[in-house]
MMTF fields as JSON, N, C-alpha, C and O atoms, coordinates in Angstrom:
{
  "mmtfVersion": "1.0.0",
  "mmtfProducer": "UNKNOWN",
  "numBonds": 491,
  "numAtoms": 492,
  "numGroups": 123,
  "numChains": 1,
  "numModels": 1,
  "chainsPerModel": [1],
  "groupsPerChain": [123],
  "chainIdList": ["A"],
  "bondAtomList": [4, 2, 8, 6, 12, 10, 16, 14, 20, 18, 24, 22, 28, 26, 32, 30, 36, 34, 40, 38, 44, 42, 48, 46, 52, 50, 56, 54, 60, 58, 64, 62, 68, 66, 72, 70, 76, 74, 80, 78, 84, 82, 88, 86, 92, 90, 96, 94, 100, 98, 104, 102, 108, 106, 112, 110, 116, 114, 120, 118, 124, 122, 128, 126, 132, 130, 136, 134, 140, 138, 144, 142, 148, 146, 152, 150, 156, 154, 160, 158, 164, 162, 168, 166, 172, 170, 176, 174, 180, 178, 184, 182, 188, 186, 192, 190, 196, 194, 200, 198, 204, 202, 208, 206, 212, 210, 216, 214, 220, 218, 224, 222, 228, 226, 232, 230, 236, 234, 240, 238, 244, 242, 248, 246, 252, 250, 256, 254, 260, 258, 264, 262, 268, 266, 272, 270, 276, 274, 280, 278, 284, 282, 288, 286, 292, 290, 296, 294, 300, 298, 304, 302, 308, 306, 312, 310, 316, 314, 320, 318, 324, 322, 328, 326, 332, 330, 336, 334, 340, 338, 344, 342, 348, 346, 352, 350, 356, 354, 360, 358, 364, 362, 368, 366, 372, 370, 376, 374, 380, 378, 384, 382, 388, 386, 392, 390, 396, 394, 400, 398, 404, 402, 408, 406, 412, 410, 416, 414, 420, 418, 424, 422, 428, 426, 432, 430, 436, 434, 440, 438, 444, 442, 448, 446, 452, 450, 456, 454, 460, 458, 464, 462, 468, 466, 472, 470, 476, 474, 480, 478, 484, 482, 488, 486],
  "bondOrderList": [1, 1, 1, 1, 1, 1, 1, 1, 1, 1, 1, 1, 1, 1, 1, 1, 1, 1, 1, 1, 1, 1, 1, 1, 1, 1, 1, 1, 1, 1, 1, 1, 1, 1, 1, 1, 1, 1, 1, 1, 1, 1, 1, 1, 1, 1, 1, 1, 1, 1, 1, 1, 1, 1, 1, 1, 1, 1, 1, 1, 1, 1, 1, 1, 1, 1, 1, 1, 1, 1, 1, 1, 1, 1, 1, 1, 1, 1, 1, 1, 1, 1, 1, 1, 1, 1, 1, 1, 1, 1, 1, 1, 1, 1, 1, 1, 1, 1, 1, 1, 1, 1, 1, 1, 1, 1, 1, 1, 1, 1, 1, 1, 1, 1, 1, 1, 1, 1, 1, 1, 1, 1],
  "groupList": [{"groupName": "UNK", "atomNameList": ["N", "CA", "C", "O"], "elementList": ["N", "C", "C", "O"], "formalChargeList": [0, 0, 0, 0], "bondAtomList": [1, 0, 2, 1, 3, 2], "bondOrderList": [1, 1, 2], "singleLetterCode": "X", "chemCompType": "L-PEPTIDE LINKING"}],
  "groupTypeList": [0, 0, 0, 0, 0, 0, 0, 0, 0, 0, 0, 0, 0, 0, 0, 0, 0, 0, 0, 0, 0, 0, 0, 0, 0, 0, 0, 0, 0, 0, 0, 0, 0, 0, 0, 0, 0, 0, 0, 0, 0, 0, 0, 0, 0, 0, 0, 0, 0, 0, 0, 0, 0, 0, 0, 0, 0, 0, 0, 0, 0, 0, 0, 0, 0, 0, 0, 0, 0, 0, 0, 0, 0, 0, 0, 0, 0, 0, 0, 0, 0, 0, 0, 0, 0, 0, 0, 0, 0, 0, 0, 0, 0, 0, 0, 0, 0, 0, 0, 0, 0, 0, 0, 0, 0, 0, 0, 0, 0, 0, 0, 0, 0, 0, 0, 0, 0, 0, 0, 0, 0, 0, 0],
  "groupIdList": [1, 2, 3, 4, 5, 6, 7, 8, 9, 10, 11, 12, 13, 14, 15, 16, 17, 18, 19, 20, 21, 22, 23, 24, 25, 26, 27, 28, 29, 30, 31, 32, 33, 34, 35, 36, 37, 38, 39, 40, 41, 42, 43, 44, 45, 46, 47, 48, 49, 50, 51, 52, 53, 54, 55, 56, 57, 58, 59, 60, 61, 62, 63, 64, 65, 66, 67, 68, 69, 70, 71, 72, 73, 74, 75, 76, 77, 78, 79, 80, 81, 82, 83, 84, 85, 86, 87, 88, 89, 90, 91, 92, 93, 94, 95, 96, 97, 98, 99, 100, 101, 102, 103, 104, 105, 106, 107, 108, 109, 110, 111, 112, 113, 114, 115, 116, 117, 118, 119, 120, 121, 122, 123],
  "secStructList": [7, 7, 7, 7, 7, 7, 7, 7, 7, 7, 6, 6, 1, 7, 3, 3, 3, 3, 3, 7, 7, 1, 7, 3, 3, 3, 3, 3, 6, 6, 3, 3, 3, 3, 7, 7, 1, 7, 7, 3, 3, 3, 3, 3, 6, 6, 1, 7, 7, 3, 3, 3, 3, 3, 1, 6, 6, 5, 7, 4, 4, 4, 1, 7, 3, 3, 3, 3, 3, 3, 3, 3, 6, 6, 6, 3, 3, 3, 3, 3, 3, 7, 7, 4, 4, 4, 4, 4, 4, 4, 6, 6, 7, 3, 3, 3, 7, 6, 6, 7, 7, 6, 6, 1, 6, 6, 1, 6, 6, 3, 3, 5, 7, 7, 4, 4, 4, 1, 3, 3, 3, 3, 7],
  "xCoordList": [81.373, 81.425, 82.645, 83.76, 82.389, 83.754, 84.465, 83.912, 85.899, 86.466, 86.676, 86.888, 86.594, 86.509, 88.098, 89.155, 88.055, 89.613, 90.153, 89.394, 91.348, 91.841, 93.129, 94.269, 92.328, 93.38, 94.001, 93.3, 95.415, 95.912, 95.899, 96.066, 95.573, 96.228, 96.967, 97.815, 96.878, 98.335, 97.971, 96.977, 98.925, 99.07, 97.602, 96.946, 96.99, 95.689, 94.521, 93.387, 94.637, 93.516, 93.96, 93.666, 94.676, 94.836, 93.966, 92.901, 94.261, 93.767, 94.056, 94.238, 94.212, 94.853, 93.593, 92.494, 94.564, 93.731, 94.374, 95.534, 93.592, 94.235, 93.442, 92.23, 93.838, 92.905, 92.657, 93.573, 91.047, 90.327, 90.325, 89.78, 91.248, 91.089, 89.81, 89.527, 88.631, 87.554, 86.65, 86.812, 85.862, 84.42, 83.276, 82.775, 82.786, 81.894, 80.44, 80.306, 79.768, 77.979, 77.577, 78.075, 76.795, 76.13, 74.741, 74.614, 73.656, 72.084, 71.399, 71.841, 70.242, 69.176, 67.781, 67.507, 67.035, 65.263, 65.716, 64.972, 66.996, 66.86, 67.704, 68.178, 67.868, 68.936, 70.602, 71.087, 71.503, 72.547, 73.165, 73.11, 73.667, 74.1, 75.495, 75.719, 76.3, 77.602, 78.267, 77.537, 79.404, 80.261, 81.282, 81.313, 82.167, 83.995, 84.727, 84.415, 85.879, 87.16, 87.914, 89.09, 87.714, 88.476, 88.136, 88.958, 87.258, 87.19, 88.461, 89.309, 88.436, 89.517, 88.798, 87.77, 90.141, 89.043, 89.849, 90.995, 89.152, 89.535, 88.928, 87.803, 90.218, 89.825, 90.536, 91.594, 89.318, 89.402, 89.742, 88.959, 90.633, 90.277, 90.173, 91.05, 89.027, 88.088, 87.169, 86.672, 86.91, 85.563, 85.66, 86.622, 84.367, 84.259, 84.942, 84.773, 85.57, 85.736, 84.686, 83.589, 85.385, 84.384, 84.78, 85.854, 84.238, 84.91, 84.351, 83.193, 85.478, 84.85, 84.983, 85.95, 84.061, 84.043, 84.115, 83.486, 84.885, 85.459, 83.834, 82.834, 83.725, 82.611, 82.371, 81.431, 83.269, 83.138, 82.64, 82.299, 82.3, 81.835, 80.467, 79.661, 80.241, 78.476, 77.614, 77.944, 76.736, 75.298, 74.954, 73.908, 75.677, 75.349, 74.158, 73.66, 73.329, 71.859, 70.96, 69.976, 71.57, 70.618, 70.673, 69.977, 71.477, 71.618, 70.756, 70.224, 70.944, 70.608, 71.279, 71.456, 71.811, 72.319, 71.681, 70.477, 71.899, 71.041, 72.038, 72.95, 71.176, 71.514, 72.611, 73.419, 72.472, 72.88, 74.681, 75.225, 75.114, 76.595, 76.896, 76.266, 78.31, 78.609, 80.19, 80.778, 80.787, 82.811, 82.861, 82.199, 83.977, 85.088, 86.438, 87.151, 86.83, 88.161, 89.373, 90.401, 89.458, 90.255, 90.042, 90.997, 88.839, 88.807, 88.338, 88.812, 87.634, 87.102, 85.552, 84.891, 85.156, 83.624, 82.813, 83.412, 81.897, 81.434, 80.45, 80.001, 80.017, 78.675, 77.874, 78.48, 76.386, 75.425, 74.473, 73.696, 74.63, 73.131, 72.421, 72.619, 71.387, 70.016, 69.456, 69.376, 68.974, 68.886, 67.462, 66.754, 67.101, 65.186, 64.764, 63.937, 65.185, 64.493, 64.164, 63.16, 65.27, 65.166, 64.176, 64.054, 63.126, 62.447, 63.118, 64.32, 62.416, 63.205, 64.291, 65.14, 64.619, 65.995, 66.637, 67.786, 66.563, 67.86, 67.92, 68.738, 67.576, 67.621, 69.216, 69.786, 69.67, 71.489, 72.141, 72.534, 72.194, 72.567, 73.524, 73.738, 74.464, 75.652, 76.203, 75.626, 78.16, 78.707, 79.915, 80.289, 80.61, 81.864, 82.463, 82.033, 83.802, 84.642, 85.504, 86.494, 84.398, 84.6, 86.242, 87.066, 86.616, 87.848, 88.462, 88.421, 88.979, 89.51, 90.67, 91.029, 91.177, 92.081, 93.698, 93.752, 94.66, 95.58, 96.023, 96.815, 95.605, 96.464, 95.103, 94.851, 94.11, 92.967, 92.67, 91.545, 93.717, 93.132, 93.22, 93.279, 93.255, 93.251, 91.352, 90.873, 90.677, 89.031, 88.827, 87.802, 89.433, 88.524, 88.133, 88.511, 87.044, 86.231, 85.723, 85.64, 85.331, 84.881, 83.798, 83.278, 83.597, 81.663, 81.228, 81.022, 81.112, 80.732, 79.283, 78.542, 78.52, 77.555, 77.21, 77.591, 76.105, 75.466, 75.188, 74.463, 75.893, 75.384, 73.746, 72.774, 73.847, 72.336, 71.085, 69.916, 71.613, 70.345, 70.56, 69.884, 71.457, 71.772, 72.392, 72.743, 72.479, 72.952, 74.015, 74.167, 75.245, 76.379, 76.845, 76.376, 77.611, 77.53, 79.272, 79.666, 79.972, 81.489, 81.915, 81.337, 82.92, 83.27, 85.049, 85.696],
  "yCoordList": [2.279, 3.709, 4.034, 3.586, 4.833, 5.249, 6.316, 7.256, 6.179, 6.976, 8.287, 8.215, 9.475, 10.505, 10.977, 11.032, 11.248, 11.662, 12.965, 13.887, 13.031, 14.339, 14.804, 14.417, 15.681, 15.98, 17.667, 18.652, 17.603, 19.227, 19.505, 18.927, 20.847, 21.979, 21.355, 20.684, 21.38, 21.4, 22.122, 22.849, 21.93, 22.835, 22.239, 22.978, 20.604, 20.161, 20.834, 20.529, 21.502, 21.739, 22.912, 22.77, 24.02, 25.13, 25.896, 26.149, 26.378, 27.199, 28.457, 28.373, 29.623, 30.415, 31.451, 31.935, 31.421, 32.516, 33.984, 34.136, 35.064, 36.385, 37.546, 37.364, 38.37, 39.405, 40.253, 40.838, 40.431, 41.94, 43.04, 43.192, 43.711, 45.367, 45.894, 46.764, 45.658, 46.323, 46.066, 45.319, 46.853, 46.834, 45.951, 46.249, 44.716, 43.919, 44.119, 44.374, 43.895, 44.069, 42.984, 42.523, 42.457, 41.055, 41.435, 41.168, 41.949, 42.209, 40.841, 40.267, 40.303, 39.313, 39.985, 40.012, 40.44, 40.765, 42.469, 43.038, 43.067, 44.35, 44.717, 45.848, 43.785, 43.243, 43.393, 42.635, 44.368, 44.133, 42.781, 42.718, 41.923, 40.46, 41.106, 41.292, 41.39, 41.006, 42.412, 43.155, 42.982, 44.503, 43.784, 42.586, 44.329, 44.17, 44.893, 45.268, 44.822, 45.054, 44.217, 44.474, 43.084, 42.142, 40.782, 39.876, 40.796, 39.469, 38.584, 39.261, 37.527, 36.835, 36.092, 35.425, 36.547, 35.981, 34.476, 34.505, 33.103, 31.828, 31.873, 32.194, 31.395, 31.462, 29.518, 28.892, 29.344, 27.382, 26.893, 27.354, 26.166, 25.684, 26.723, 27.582, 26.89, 27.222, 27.991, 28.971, 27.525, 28.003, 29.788, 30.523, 30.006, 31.827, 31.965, 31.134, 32.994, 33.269, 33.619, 34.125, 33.145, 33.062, 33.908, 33.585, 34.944, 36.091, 35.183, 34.923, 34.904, 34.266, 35.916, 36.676, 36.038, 36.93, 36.764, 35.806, 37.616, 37.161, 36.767, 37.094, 36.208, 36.101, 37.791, 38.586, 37.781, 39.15, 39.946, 40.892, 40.201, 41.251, 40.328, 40.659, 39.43, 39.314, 39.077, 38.443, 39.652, 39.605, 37.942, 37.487, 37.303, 35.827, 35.711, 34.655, 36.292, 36.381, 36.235, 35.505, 37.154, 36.691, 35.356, 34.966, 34.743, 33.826, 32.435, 32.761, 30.835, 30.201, 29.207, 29.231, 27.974, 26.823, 25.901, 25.94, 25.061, 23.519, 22.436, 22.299, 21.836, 19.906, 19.868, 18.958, 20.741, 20.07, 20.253, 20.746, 19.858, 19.466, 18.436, 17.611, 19.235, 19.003, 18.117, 18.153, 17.618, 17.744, 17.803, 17.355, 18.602, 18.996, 18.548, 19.128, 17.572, 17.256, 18.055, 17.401, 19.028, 20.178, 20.813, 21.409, 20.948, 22.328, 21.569, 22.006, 20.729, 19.799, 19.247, 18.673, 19.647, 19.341, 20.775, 21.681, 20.959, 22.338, 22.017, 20.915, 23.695, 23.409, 24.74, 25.748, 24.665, 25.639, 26.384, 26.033, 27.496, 28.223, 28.726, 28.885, 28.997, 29.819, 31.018, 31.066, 32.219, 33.48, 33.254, 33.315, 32.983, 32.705, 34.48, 34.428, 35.53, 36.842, 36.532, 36.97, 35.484, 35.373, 34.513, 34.42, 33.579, 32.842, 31.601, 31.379, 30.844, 30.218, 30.393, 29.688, 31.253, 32.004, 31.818, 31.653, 31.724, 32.239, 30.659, 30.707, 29.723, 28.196, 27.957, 28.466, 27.086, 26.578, 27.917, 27.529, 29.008, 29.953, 30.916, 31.906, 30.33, 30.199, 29.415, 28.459, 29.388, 28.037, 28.357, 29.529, 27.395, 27.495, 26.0, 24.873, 26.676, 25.423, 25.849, 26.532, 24.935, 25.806, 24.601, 25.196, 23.704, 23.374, 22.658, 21.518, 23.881, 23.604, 22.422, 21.839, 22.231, 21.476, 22.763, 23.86, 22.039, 22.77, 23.739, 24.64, 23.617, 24.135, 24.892, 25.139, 25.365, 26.384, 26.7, 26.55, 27.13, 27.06, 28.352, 28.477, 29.822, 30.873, 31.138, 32.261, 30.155, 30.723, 30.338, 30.803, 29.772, 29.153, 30.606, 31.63, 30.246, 31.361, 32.755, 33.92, 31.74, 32.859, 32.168, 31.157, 32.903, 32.349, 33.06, 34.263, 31.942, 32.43, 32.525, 31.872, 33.172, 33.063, 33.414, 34.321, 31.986, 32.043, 33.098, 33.906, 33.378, 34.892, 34.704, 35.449, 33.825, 33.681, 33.646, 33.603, 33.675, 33.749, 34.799, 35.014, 35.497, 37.213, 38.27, 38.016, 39.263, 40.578, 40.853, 41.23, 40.707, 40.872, 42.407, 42.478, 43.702, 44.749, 44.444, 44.077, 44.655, 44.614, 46.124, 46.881, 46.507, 48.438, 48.322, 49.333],
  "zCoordList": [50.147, 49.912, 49.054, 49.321, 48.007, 47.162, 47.722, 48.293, 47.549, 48.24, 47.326, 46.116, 48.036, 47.477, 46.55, 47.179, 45.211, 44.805, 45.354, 45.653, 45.474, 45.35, 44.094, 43.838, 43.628, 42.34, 42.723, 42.954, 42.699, 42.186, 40.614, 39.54, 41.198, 39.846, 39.249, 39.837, 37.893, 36.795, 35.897, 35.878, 34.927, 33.338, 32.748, 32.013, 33.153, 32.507, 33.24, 32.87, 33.997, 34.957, 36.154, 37.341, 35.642, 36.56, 37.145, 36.582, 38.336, 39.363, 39.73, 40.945, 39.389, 40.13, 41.034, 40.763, 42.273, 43.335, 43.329, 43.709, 42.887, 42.925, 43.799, 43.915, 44.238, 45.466, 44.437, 43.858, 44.032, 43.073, 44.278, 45.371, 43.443, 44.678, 44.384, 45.207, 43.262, 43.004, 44.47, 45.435, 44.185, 45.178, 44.611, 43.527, 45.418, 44.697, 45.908, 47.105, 45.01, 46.242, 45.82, 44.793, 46.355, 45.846, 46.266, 47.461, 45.759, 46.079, 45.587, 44.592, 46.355, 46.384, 46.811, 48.011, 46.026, 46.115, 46.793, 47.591, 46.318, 46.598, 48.035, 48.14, 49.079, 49.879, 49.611, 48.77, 50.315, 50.13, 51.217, 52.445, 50.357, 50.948, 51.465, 52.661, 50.55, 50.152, 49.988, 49.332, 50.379, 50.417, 50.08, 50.359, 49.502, 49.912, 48.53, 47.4, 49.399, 48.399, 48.834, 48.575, 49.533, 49.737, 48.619, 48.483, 48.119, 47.725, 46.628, 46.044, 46.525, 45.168, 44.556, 44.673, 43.356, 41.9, 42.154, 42.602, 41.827, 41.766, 40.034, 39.652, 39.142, 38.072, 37.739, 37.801, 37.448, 37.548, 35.949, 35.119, 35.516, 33.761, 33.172, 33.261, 32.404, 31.287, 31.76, 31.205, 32.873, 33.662, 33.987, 34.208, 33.901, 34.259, 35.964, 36.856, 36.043, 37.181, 38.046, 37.811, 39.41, 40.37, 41.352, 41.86, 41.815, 42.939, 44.526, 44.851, 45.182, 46.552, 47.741, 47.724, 48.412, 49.506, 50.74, 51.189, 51.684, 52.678, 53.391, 52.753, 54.444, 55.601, 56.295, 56.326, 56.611, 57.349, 56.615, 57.325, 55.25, 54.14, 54.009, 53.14, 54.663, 53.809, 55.353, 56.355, 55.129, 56.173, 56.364, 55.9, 56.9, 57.297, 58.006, 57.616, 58.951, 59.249, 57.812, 57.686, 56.706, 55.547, 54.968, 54.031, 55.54, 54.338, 55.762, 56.823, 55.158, 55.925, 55.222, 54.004, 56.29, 56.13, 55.125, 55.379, 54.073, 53.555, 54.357, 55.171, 53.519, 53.918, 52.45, 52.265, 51.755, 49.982, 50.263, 51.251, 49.429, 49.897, 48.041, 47.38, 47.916, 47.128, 46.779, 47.86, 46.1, 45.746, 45.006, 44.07, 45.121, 43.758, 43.991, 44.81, 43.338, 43.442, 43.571, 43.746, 43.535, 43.737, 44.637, 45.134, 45.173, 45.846, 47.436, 48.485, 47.419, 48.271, 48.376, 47.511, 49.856, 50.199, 50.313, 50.892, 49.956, 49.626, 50.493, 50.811, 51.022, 51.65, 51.212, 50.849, 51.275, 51.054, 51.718, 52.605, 51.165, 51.836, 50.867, 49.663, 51.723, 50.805, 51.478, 52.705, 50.523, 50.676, 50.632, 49.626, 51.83, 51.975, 51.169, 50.258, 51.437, 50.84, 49.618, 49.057, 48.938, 47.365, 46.815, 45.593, 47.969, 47.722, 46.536, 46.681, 45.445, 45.002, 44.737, 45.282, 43.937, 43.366, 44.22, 43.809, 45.468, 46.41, 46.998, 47.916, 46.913, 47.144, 46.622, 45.657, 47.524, 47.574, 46.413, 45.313, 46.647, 45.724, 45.925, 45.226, 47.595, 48.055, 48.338, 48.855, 48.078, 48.436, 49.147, 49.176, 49.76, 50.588, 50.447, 50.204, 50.758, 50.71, 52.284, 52.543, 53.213, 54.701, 54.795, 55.489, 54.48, 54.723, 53.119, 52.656, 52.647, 51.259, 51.373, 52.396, 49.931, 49.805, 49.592, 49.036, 50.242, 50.676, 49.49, 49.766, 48.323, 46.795, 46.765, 45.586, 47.6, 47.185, 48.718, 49.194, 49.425, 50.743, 51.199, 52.422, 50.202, 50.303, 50.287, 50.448, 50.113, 49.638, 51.235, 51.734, 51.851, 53.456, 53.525, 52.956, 54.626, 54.745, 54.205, 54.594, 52.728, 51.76, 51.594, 52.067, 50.859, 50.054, 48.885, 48.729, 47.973, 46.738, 46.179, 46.915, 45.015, 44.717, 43.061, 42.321, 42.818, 41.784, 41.296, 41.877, 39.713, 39.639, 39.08, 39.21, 38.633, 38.301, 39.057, 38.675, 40.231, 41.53, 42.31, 43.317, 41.941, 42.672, 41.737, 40.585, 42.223, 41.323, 41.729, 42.892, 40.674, 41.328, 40.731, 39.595, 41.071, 40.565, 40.969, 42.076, 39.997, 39.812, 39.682, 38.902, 40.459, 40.097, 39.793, 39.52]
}
């Protein structure tokens, strides 16, 4: 079995975690998932930012557990759910990093989502 890496943040590959005071909704098939003014933006590299939301701001009854499971050397072992309302679309189309790596360990118990498999409305 290969052992899994762990890499930090640097100047080649930064991370920063910041709290959006905006109001974010996250809708799936017309369904509000997701409320807050709590969420943070994790803005990775290059990569588009990703708003993670607290647990307590999303309807966890909507959503449902997978088997699918992912790593990211930075951030850690990810895990998924799926928004059965969304039928395909909503397949692994949430993620968590339920025990981050210590240099991203402000997202624990958040949960992020594909904007491409939900409607995200930013204010």
């Amino acid at each position: 079995m290969t052992e899994k890496r762990l890499l930090e943040p640097g100047p080649d590959h930064p991370i920063t975690i910041t709290p959006n005071p905006g109001r974010i909704m996250v809708k799936a098939s017309g369904q509000v998932i997701a409320d807050t003014r709590r969420a943070l933006t994790l803005q990775e590299a290059s990569y588009p930012a990703v708003q993670y939301i607290p647990r307590e701001d999303v309807d966890m009854a909507l959503l449902q557990r997978t088997d699918h499971a992912s790593y990211c050397p930075y951030k850690g072992d990810c895990s998924y759910f799926s928004i059965p309302a969304a039928g395909d679309r909503g397949a692994n189309a949430v993620w968590s990093y339920e025990h981050p790596h210590a240099a991203v360990a402000a997202i624990k118990d958040h949960l992020a989502f594909y904007p491409d498999r939900v409607d995200i409305a930013l204010e």
